[in-house]
Structure formats: structure tokens, C-alpha cells
C-alpha positions in Angstrom: -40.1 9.1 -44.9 -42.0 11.7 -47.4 -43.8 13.0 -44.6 -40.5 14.0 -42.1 -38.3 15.3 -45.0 -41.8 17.6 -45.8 -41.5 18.4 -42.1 -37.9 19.2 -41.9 -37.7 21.6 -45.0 -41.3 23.0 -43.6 -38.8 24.1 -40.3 -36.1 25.2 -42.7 -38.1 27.8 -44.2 -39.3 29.0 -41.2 -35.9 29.5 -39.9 -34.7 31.5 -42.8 -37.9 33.5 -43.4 -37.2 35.0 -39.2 -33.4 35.4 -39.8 -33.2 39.2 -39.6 -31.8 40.9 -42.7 -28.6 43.9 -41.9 -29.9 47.0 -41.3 -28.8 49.4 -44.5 -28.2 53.1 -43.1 -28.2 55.6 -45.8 -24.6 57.1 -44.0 -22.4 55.4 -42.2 -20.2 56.5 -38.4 -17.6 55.4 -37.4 -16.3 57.0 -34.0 -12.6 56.3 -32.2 -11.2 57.4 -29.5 -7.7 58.9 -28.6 -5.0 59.0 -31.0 -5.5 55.5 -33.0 -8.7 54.9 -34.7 -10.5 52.5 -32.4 -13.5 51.7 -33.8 -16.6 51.9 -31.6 -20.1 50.7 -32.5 -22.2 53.2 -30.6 -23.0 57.0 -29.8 -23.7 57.8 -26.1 -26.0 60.5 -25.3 -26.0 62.8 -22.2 -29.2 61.3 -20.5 -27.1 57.8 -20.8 -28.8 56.2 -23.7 -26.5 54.1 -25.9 -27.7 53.6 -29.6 -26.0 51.4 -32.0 -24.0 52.1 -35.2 -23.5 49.8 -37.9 -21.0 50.7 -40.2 -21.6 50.1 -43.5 -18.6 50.4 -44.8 -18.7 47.4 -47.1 -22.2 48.3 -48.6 -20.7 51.8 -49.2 -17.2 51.7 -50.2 -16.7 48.8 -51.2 -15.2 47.2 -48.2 -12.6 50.2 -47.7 -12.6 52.0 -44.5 -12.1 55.5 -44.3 -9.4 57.0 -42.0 -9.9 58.5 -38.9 -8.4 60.2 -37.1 -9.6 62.1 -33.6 -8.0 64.8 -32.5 -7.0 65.6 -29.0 -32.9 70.7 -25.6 -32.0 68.6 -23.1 -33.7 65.3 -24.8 -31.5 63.6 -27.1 -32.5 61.0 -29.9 -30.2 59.7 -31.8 -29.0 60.7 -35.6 -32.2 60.0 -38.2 -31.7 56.9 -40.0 -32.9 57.6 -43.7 -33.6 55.0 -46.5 -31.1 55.2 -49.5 -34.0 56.8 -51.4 -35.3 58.7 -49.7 -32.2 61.0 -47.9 -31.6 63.9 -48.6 -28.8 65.8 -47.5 -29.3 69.2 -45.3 -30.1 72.4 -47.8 -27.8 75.3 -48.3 -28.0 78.3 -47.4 -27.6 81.7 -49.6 -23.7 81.9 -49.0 -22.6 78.5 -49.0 -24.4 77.8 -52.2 -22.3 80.8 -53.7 -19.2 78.9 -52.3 -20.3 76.1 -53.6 -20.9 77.9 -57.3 -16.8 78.7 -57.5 -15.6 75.7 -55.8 -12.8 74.5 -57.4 -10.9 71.6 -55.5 -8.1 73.4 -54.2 -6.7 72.0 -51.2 -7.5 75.0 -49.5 -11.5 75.2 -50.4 -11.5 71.8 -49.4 -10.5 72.6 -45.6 -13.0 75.3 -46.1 -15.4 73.0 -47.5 -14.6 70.8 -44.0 -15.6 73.6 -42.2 -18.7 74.0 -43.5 -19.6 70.4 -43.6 -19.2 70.3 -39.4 -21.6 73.3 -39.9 -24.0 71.3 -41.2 -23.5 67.7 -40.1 -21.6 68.3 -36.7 -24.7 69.4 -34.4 -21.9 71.5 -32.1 -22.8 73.3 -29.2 -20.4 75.7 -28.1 -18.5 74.9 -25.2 -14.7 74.8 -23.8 -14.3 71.5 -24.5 -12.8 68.5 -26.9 -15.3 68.2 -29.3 -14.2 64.6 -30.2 -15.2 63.8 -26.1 -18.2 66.2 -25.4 -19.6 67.4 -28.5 -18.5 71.0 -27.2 -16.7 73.2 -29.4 -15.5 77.0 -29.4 -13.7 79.0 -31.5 -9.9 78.0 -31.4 -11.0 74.3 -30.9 -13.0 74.6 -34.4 -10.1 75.9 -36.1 -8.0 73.4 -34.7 -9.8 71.0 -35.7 -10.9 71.5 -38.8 -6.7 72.1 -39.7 -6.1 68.7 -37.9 -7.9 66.8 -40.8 -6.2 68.0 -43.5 -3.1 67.4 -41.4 -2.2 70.6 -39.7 -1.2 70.6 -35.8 -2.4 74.2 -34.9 -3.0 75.3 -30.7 -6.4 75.3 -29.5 -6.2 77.9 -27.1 -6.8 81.5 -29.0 -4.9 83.0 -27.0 -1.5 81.5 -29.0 -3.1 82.4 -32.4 -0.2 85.1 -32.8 2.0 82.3 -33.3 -0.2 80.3 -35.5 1.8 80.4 -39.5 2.6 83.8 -40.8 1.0 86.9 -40.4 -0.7 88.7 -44.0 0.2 92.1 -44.6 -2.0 94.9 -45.0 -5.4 93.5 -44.1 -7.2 95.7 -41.3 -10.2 97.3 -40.4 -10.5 101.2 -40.3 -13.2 103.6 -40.0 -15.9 104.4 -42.5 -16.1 107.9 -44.1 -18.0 110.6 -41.8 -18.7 107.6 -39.2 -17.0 106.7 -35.4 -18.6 103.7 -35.6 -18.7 102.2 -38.4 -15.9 100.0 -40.0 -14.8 98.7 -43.2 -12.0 95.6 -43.7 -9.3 97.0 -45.7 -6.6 94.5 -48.3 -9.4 92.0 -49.1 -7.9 91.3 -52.3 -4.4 89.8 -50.3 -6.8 87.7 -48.2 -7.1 83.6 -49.6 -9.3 80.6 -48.4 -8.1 79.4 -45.3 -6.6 82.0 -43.5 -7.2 82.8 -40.1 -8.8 86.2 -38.7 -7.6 86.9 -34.8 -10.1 89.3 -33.1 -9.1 91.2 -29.6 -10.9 91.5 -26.4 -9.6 93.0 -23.3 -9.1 91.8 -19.8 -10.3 93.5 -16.8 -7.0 95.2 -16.7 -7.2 96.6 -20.3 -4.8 94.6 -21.7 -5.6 93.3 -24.5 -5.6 89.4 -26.0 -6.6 87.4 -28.6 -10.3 86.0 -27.3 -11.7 85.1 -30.9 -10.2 82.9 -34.1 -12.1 82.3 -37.4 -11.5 81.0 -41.0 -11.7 82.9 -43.7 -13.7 81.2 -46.9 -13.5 83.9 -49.8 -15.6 86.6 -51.1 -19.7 85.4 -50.7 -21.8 87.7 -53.4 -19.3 90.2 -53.2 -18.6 89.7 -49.2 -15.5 88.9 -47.4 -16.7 85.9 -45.5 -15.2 84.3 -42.2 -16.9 80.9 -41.0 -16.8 80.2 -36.9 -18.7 79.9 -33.7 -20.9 82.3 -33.3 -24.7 82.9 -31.7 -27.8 82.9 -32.9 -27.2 79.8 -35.5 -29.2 76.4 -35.1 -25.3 75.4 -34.2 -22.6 76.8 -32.9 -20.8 77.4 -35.9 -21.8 80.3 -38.3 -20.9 82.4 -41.5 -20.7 86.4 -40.5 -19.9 88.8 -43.8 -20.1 92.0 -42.0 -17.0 93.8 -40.2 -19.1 97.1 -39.9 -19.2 96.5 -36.0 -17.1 94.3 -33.8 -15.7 92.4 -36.3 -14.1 95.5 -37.7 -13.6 96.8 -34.4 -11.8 93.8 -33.1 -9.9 93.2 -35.7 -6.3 92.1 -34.6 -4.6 90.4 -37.6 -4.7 87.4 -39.7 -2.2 84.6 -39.9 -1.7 81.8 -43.0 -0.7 78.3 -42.7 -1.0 76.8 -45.9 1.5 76.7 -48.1 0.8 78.3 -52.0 0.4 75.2 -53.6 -2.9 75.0 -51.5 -4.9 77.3 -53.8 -4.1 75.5 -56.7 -7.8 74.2 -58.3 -7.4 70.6 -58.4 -4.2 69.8 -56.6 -3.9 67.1 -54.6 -4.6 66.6 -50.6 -5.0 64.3 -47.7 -7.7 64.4 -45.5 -8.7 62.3 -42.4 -12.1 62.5 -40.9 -14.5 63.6 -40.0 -14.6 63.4 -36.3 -17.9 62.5 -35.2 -18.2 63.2 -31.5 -18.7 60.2 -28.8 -21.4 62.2 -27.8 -24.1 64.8 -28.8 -25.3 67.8 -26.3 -28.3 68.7 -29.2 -30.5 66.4 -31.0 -28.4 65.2 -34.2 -30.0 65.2 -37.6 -28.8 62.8 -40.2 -25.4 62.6 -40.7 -24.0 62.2 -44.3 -20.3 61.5 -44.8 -18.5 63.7 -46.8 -17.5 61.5 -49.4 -21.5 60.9 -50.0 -22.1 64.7 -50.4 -21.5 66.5 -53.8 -17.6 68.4 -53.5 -17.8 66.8 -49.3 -20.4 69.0 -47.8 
């Protein structure tokens, strides 16, 4: 009798000692699809491969989800997988740590804050296409849908952008002193976080249309910044500080949507998301929630 009960607590061991322990990711994703917030427990990349999330919302947040909403280099891998202790979240740069220096909470520094955090954790590729789908984005999509998580139904198509709030008085672009070329963005000082610059371009008839949207962050080291797709950036999305040359050029207006209780430091907000896309036309780095990131980004 000693010997089986030695046996059966010999198997017993065994059996618990293979019993693989949960995977802890040092960030959590949770993806959905369409207008609820389905969740879905993997990321597929273009080439097909389908890797596995596990949410670790309980380990994180003690056992409450977040909301989520979704609205409307070839080789991929899938996002790096970091141990609690050793992650580290992806370094400034010059301007956004000034932003970072005068952040103060305001609802509207926060959607700016948003912007900068799909900078840096959204791995977009520009593209005319739902980013929540394809992992595209362009420049009236990222506007859109950085306003759609702090609850703002703006168009995606630049083109309307005209329509888009109210227009701000006396900001434009004029000529620099003893130069045809140069420019220099007049009314800065009427400008606030959030609002939107509209830049022209012209058709092949002349006529003119609104072809480029951004979001305007503040003043970086003395700069009136604007944050939006543009090239040469390890992503599609950018920070430009210069209107000297097309920017100035192009300038056709700017338009505000949030209301003024928005730039109040502190004042209270809603926000839903991220959206993290279904799928990822770059390699992804890690991606780190913004709720695990110091002011979300």
C-alpha cells in the first residue's frame, strides 16, 4: 500500500511540474472588429501568419477591461514581447519631450497626447485605407481617428475638412520680408491644441481643394507645431514645425472642434482606445497601452 500511494503522488508531481504556467506580456491588445468591441485573440499579418494575444487584462488592471472602440519590409513578425522588467517604452524625441515638459491634462493635450502615442506605438504605413482593417492610414483618416477616441465623429475624407467645427480667425501664412518664397504662419497666438490646419492642392484643372489635414499640438521650443502623415518618418505619421515652404504656401485655414472647456488643465474626459489594427503592413515594435505609459504616450 506504501509503495502505490509513493507511486501515485510520484505521478502527481510530475503532472504539475509540466502544467504550463500563463504567459505574462509586459502590454496587453485587445483588437475588435466593427462597431461593438468583439474581442479577438490574434493579429494577422500580411504573409498570413496568425500570432496569438493573450490579454492580460486581469494581471494588469485588475480584472477591468478597457473600452474599445473601432472606428469605421515586406517580412512581418509580430509585436516584441518584453518581460515586466525589462520594457522599456519607445524614447522621445526632441519635440515631444518639450510637449511632454508643459503637459497639463487638458482634455485637449490629451487627444494630442493620442496622437502622438499612434506615432509611436501604431507602426502606420500610409495608405487610403481603414486603419482599424489594413493598418493603412493617411491624413484625414488619422485625424479622424484620433477625434473618434475622445468621442468626436469627424469625415475622413479631406476634402470635407471645410465643414469640419468652426473656422479660427486670423491665422495664415504670408510672405517673408524681402523673400517670394519664403513664408511665415501669422495669429499663432489664437491657435490652441487640437485644432486642425487644412492645406490646398490643386487639380489638373486649377481648381483648388483641400488634399492635406493635420493637428495642431502647441508651440515646441518656440515652434508652432502640427503632428500628421508625412514622409521620411520610421512611420507614417510625423511632427513638421516649419511653414517656411509648402506648409506656408498651402496654407488654406484652420477649423476647431473642441469646445473651451477642453483646454482646461485637469478637466475631465472620456477616451476609448486605442485601436490597434487587425493587421500590420511594417514590422511592429512593442506595443505599450496608454494607460501603462507616463501622461498615455
Amino acid at each position: 500500500m506504501a509503495r502505490k500511494t509513493i507511486a501515485m503522488t510520484l505521478a502527481l508531481l510530475a503532472l504539475l511540474l509540466f502544467v504550463p504556467a500563463p504567459a505574462l506580456y509586459a502590454y496587453d491588445i485587445n483588437t475588435s472588429a466593427g462597431a461593438s468591441a468583439i474581442s479577438q485573440t490574434a493579429v494577422t499579418f500580411p504573409d498570413g501568419t496568425v500570432i496569438p494575444i493573450i490579454d492580460q487584462t486581469d494581471f494588469d488592471n485588475g480584472g477591468q477591461q478597457d473600452d474599445q472602440v473601432i472606428p469605421d519590409n515586406e517580412e512581418e513578425e509580430e509585436p516584441v514581447v518584453l518581460a515586466a522588467s525589462s520594457i522599456s517604452p519607445v524614447a522621445d524625441t526632441t519635440l515631444v519631450s518639450a510637449f511632454r515638459a508643459n503637459y497639463d491634462n487638458s482634455p485637449a493635450q490629451a487627444l494630442v497626447a493620442r496622437a502622438i502615442w499612434y506615432m509611436k506605438y501604431g507602426y502606420m504605413v500610409y495608405g487610403h485605407s481603414k486603419y482599424a482593417t489594413s493598418g493603412y492610414i493617411d491624413c484625414s483618416n488619422f485625424v479622424s481617428l484620433v477625434y473618434k477616441d475622445f468621442g468626436y465623429s469627424i469625415t475622413s475624407a479631406a476634402r470635407k475638412y471645410n465643414t469640419v467645427g468652426r473656422s479660427v480667425s486670423g491665422v495664415y501664412a504670408k510672405h517673408q520680408t524681402g523673400s517670394s518664397t519664403k513664408h511665415v504662419l501669422v495669429g499663432v497666438d489664437k491657435l490652441k491644441p487640437g485644432d486642425i490646419f487644412t492645406f490646398w492642392k490643386e487639380d489638373s484643372s486649377g481648381n483648388r481643394y483641400i488634399g492635406h489635414v493635420a493637428i495642431y499640438m502647441g508651440k515646441l521650443n518656440g515652434k508652432p507645431a502640427i503632428i500628421h502623415t508625412v514622409k521620411g518618418n520610421p512611420t507614417a505619421i510625423g511632427i513638421t514645425t516649419s511653414f517656411n515652404y509648402w506648409y506656408g504656401h498651402h496654407l488654406e485655414g484652420v477649423r476647431r472642434v473642441l469646445p473651451s472647456s477642453a483646454y482646461t488643465a485637469g478637466a475631465s474626459y472620456t477616451a476609448t482606445g486605442p485601436v490597434i489594427p487587425a493587421v500590420y503592413k511594417m514590422t511592429p515594435g512593442p506595443v505599450i497601452m496608454p494607460r501603462n505609459l507616463p501622461q498615455g504616450f
